[in-house]
C-alpha positions as CSV (number, residue, x, y, z in Angstrom):
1,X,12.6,33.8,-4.3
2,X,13.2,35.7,-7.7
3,X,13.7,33.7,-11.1
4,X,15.2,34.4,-13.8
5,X,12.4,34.7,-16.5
6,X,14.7,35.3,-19.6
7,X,12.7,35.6,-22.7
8,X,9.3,35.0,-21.3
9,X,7.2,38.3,-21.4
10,X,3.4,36.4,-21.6
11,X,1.5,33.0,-21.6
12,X,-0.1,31.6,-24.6
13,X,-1.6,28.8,-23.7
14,X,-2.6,26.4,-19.9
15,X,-3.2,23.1,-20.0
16,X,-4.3,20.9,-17.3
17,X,-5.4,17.0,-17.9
18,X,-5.1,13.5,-16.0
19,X,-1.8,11.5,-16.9
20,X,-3.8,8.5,-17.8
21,X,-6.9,9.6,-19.5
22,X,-6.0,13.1,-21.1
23,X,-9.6,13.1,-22.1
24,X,-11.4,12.7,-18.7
25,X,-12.9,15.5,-17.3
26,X,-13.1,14.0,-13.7
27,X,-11.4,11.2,-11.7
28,X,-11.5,9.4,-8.3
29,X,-8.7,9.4,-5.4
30,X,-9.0,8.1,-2.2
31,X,-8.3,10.5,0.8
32,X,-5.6,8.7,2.6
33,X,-2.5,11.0,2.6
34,X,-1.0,8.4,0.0
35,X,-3.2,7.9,-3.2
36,X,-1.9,10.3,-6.0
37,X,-3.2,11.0,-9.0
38,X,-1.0,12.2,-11.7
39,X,-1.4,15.9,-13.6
40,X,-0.2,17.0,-17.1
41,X,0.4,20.5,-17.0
42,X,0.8,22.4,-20.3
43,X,2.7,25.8,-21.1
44,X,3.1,27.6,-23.9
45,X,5.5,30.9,-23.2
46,X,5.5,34.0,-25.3
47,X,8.6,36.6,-25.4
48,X,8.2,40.4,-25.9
49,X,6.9,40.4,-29.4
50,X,4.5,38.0,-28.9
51,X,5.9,34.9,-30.7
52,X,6.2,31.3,-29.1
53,X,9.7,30.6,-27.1
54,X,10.7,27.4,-28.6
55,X,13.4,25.5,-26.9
56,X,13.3,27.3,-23.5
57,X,16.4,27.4,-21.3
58,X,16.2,25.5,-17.7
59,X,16.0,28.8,-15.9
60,X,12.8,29.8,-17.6
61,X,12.0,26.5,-17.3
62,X,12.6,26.7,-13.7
63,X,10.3,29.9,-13.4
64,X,7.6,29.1,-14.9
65,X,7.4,26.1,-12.3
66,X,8.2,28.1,-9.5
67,X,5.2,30.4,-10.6
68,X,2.6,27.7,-11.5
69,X,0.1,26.6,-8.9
70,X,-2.7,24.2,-9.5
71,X,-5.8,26.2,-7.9
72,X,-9.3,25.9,-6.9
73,X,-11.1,27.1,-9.9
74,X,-13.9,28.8,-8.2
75,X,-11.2,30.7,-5.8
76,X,-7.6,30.9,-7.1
77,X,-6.9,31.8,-4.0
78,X,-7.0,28.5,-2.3
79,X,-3.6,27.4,-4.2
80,X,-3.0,23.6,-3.5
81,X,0.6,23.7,-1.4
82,X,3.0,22.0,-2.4
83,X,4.7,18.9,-0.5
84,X,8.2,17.9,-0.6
85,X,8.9,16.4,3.3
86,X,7.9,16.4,6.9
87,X,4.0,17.3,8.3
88,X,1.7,16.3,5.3
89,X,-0.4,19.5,4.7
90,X,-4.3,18.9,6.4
91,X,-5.9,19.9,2.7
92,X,-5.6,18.6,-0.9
93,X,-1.9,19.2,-1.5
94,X,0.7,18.5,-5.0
95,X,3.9,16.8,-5.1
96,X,6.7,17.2,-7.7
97,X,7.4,13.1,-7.1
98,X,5.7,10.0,-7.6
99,X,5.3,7.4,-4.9
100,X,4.0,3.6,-5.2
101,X,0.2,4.7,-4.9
102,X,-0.3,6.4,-7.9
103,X,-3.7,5.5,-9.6
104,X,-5.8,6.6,-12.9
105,X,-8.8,8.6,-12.9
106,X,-11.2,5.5,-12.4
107,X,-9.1,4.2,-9.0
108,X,-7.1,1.7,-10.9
109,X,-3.0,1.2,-11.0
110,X,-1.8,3.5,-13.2
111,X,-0.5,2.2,-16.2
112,X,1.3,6.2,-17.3
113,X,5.6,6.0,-17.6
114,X,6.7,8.9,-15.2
115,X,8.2,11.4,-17.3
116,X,11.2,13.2,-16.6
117,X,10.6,16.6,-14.2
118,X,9.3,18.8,-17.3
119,X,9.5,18.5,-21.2
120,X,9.8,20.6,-23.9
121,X,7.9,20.0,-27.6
122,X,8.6,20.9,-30.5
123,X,5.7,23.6,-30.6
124,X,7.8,25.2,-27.2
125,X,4.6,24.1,-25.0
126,X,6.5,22.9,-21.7
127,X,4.7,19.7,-19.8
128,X,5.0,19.8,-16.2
129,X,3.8,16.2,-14.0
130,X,2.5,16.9,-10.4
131,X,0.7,14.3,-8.2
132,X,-2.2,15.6,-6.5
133,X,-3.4,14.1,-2.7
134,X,-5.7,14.1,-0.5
135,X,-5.6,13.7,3.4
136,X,-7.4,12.5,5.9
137,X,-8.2,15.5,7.5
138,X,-9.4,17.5,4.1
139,X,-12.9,17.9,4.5
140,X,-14.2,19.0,1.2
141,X,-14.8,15.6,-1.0
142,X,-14.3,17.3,-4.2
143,X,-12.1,20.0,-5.9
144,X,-12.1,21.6,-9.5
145,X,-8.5,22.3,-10.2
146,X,-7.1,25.4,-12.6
147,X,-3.8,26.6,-13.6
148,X,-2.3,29.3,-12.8
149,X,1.0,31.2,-13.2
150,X,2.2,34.6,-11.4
151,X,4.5,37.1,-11.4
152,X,5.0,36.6,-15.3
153,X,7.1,40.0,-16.2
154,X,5.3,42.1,-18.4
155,X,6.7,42.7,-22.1
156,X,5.1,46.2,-22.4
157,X,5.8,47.8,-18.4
158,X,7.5,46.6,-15.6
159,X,5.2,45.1,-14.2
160,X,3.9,41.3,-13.5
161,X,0.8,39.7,-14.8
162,X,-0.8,36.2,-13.6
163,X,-2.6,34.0,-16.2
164,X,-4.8,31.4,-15.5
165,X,-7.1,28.5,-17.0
166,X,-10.5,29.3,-16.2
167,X,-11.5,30.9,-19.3
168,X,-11.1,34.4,-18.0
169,X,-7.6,35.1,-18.7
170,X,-7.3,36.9,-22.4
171,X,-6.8,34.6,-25.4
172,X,-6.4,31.1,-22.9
173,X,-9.4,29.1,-23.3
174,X,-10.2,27.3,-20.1
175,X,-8.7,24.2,-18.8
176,X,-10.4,22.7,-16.3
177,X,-10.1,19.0,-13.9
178,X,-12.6,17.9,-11.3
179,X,-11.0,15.4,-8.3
180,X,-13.5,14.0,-5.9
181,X,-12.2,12.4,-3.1
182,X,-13.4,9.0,-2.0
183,X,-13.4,7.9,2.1
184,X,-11.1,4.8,1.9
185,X,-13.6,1.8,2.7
186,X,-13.1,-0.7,6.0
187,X,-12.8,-4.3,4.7
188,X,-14.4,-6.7,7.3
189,X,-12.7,-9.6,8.5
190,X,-15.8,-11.7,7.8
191,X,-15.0,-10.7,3.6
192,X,-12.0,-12.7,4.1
193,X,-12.5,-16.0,2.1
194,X,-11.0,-19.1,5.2
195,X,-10.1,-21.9,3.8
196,X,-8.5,-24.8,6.3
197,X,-6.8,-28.2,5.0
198,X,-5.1,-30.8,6.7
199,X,-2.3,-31.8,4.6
200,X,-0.4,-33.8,7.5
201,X,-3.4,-36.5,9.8
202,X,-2.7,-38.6,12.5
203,X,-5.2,-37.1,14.2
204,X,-7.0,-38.2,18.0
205,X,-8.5,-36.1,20.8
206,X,-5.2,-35.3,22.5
207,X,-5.7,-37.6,25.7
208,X,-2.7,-38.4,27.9
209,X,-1.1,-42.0,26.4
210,X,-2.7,-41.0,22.6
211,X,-0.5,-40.1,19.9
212,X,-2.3,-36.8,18.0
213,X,0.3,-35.4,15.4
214,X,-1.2,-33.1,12.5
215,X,-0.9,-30.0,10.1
216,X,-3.6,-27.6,9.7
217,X,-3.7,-24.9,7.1
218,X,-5.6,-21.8,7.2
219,X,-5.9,-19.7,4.0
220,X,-7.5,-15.9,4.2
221,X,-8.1,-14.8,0.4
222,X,-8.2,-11.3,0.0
223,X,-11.5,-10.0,-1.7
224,X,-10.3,-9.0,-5.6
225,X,-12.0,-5.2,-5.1
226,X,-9.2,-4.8,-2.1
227,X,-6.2,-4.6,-4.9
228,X,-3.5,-5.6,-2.5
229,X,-0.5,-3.9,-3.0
230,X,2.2,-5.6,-0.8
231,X,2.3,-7.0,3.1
232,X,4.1,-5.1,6.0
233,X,4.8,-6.5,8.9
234,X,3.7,-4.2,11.9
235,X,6.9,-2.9,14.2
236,X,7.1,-4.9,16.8
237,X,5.9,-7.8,15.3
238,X,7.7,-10.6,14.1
239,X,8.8,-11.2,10.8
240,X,8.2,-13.9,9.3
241,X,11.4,-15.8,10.2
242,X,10.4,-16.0,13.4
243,X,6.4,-14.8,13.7
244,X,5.1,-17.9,15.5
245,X,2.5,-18.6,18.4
246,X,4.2,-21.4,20.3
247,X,2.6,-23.0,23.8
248,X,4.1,-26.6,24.9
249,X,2.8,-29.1,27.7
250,X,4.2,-32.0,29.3
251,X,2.6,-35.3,29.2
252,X,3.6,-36.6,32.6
253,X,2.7,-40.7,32.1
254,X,4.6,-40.2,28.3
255,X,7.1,-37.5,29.6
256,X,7.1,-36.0,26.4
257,X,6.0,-32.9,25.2
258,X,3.2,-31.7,23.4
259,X,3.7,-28.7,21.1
260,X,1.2,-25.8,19.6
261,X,3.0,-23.9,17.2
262,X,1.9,-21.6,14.4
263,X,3.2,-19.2,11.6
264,X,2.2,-16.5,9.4
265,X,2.9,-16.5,5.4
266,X,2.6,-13.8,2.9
267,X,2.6,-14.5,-0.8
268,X,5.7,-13.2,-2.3
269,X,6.7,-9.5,-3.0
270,X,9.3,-7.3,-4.8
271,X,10.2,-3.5,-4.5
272,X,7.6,-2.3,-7.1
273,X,4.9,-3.4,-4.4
274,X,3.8,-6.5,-7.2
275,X,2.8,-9.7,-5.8
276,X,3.1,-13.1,-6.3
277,X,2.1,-16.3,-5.5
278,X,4.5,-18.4,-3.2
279,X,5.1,-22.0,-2.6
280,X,6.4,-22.8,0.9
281,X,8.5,-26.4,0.4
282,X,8.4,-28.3,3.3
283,X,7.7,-25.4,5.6
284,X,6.4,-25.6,9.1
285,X,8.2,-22.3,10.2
286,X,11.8,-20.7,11.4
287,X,12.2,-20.5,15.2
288,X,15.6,-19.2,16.8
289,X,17.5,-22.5,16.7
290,X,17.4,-23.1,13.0
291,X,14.9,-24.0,9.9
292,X,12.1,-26.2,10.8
293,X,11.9,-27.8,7.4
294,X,9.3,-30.6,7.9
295,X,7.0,-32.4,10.7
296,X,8.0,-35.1,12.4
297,X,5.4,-36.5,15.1
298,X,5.2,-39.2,17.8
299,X,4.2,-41.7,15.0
300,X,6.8,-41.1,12.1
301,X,10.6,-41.8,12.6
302,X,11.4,-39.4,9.5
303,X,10.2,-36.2,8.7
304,X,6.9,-35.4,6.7
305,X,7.1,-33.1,3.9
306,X,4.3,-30.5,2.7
307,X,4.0,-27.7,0.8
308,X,2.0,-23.9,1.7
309,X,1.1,-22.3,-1.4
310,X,-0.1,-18.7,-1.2
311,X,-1.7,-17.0,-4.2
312,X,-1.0,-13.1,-4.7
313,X,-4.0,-11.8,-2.5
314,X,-3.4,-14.8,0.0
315,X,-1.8,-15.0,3.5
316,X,-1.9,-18.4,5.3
317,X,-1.3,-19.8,9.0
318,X,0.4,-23.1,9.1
319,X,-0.3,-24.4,12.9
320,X,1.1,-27.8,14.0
321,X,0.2,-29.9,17.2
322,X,1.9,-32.6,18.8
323,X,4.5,-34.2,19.9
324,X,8.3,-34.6,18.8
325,X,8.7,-31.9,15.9
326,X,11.4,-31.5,13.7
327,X,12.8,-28.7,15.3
328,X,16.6,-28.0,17.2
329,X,16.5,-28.9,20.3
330,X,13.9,-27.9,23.4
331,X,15.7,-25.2,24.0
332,X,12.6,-22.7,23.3
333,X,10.6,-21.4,26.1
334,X,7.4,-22.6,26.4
335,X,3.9,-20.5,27.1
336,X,5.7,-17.9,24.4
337,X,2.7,-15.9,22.9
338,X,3.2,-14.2,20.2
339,X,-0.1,-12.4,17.8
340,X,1.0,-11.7,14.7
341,X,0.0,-8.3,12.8
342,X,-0.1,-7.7,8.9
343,X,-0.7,-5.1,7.2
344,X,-2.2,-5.3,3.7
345,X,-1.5,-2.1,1.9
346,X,-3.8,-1.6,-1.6
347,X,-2.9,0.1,-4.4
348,X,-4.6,3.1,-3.3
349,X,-2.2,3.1,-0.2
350,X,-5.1,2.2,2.2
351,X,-3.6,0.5,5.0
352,X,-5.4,-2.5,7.0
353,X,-4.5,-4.0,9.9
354,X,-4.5,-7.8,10.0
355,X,-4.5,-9.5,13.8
356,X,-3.9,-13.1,13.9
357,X,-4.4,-14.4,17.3
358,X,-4.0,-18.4,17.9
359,X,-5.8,-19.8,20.2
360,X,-5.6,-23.0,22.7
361,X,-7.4,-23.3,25.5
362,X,-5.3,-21.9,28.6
363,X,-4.5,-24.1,31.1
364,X,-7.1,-26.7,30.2
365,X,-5.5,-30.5,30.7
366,X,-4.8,-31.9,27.9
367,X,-7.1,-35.1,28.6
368,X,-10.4,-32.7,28.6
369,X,-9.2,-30.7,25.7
370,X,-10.5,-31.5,22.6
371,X,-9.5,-29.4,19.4
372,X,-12.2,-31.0,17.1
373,X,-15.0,-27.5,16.6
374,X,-12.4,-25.2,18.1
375,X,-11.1,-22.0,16.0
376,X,-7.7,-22.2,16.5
377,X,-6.9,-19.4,14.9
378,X,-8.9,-16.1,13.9
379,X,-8.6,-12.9,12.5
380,X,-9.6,-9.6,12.6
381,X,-9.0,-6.7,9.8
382,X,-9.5,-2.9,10.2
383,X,-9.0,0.1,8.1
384,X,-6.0,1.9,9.9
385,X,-5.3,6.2,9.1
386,X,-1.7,6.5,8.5
């Protein structure tokens, strides 16, 4: 592709530092294909009697960037490629755009304002912001990144000349960053802080004739290293409007029917990917035929109100069982089994997979079943390469 260099006949000056901390020499990144890290790049253009170009036009603009390549500083050669859509390259790579998992040199958010594409000082020295990444597949851990810009015409032949940061090109004293690339680390589902409350009890060894109506609660608290980002459900599973477990049985001296039901839910979240805590009024779930806003068992003749609040780095089950529930009709099918998968996605862009799986004990009767001891629901929580 040719460029219209205008003025430009030599660089003065290369510049490379981290976004967030101009002044570190090294920073962290996990190798996930989504963590970036954001670059400053610095360039200072000279015309073809060796003076500064102040204000320079788009297309030199433009040609300088089409030139520059952030490069391995022991082997310019191995230029990072650049990314814009499709197959992510297997090796450390650059974007020109920032995505939600941009993070600072020690791992946390990044707190830098994305500039606009490049921007010109008053000194003429152009900044350029890429956002370097690393992928699963890139083997080496660490990488010490140059700049480098070709093909810059030559103000005294026609020739080209490329200029670089490592300290060897004339008059450009070196400019150097170090990346090292962390494995993203598996979060076990026993670092998951369970809490369980009862908030509705009317509670008996479910025995044919006995009324046993109640609420259970279970709270999973994320540990505070894991940063969560946002919740995803997985495709395929259901969203929370309608992610239930649901199992019923008929008592045949009663002739009425006994109901397992549970639901998933997240804390709240907006586009940014910022979480906050939730408070769910009254909730027991959503099914098909309509809101189930309350509990009604064998025992009460109106419904029972309770509230499921969920902190930030929190995701709860609500599971019901008895008989009677405040829900629309008995028109849903029974035996429906439905796990429920969430991801937690941290700031880093790790993904984990979160599998909920509700448990009652199949085709026990409900006069030997006895839920007192029993899990009820568990969870299980792997690191997943996306």
């Amino acid at each position: 592709m040719s460029y219209d260099w205008g003025r430009i006949k030599g660089i003065k000056t290369l510049g490379i530092e981290f976004a967030d901390s101009p002044h570190n020499a090294s920073g962290t990144i996990y190798g996930n294909g989504k963590n970036q890290i954001a670059l400053h790049v610095h360039v200072q253009a000279l015309n073809e009697t060796g003076n500064i170009v102040f204000n320079p036009t788009p297309n030199e603009v433009n040609a300088i960037d089409g030139n520059l390549y952030l490069a391995d500083r022991g082997n310019l050669a191995n230029r990072l490629p650049r990314f814009t859509s499709g197959t992510q390259p297997r090796e450390w790579f650059l974007m020109a755009t920032r995505n939600e998992y941009v993070t600072s040199p020690s791992g946390t958010r990044s707190t830098a304002t994305p500039p606009e594409r490049a921007q010109t000082g008053a000194d003429g020295t152009i900044t350029y912001t890429y956002y370097v990444m690393c992928p699963y597949t890139e083997t080496r851990r660490s990488i010490g990144l140059a700049v480098q810009v070709r093909n810059v015409p030559s103000a005294i032949n026609s020739g080209t000349t490329d200029f670089d940061s490592t300290g060897t090109s004339p008059g450009i004293e070196q400019s150097v960053v170090t990346l090292v690339a962390q494995t993203p680390r598996n979060i076990e589902g026993n670092e998951l802080q369970l809490a369980h409350t009862r908030p509705i009890d009317n509670y008996s060894p479910p025995k044919i004739g006995q009324v046993s109506d109640y609420v259970d609660v279970y709270t999973w608290t994320v540990p505070s290293r894991m940063n969560a980002h946002h919740w995803i459900w997985e495709a395929g599973s259901r969203t929370i409007t309608n992610s239930y477990f649901m199992e019923s049985h008929t008592d045949d001296n009663a002739n009425k029917r006994w109901i397992f039901f549970a639901c998933v839910l997240p804390p709240q979240q907006n586009g940014a990917g910022l979480l906050q805590s939730r408070t769910y009024d009254r909730y027991v779930g959503e099914g098909a035929g309509g809101a189930y806003v309350g509990f009604l068992g064998d025992k009460y003749e109106t419904k029972q109100p309770y509230q499921v609040h969920v902190e930030a780095n929190q995701v709860a089950v609500c599971k019901t069982f008895g008989k009677h529930f405040a829900h629309t009709g008995d028109a849903i099918s029974p035996e429906m089994r439905q796990p429920a998968y969430l991801h937690i996605v941290d700031t880093a862009g790790t993904r984990y997979r979160l599998y909920f799986s509700f448990t009652w004990l199949p085709n026990a009767p409900l006069a030997s079943v006895n839920l007192d001891g029993e899990p009820q629901v568990s969870s299980n929580l792997v690191t997943e390469d996306w």
